[in-house]
N, C-alpha and C positions, 0 to 999 in steps of 0.2 A: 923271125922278124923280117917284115920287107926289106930289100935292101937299100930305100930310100929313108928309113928311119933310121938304118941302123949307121947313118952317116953325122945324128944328133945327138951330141957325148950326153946331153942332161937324160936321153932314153938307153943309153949303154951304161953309163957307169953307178955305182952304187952310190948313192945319199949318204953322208957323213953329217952325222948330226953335231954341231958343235955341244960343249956343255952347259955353256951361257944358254942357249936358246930351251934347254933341256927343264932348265931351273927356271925361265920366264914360264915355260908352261905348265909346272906344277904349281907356279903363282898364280897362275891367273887362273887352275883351277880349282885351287884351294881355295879363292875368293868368289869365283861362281858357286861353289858349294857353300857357301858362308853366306853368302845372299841370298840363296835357295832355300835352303835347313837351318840358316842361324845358328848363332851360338853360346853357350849359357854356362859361365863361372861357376863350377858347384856344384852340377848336374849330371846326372849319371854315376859312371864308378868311381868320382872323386871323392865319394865318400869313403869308399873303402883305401881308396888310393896314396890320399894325405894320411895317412895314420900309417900307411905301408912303411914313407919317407920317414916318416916322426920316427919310426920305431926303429926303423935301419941307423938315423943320425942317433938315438939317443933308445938303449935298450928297455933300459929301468922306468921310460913311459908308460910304455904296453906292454909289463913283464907277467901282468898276470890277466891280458884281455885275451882271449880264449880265440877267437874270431882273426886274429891277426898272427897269431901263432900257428894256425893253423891253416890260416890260409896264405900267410906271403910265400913259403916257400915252395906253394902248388901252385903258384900265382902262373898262367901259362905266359909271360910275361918275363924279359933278363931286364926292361927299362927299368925296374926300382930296384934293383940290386947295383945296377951302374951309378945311379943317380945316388945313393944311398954312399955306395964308394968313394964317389965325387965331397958328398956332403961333411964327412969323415977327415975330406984333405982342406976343406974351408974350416 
């Protein structure tokens, strides 16, 4: 580095990103994607997904649905067993 830049601390020293500004940009690109791609209640793997929870809070639901038994706990996925835990302490 020339020696006339390297007398400007913003081109010497490392960027410290605070956490606030961290979390304003996953906001706002969480909302750029939402205004791009949209997004839709019920759509997708929420089908399999609610009955994941249903079954986690309450066994004797889905005790004999063949589809949930065999697939929650290959589910590549720890968010419905957290969730599930959670449900358990409500």
């Amino acid at each position: 580095m020339p020696r006339i830049l390297s007398r400007i601390p913003a081109l010497t020293q490392t960027p410290r990103t605070h956490p606030f500004w961290l979390l304003v940009v996953c906001l706002l690109l969480a909302l750029l994607q939402m205004s791009w791609a949209g997004y839709q209640l019920g759509i997708g793997n929420q089908g399999i997904q609610i009955p994941f929870l249903e079954a986690l809070h309450n066994p004797q639901l889905f005790a004999r649905d063949q589809m949930v038994a065999d697939t929650l706990h290959a589910y590549p996925s720890y968010f419905f067993l957290l969730c599930g835990s959670l449900l358990t302490v409500l």
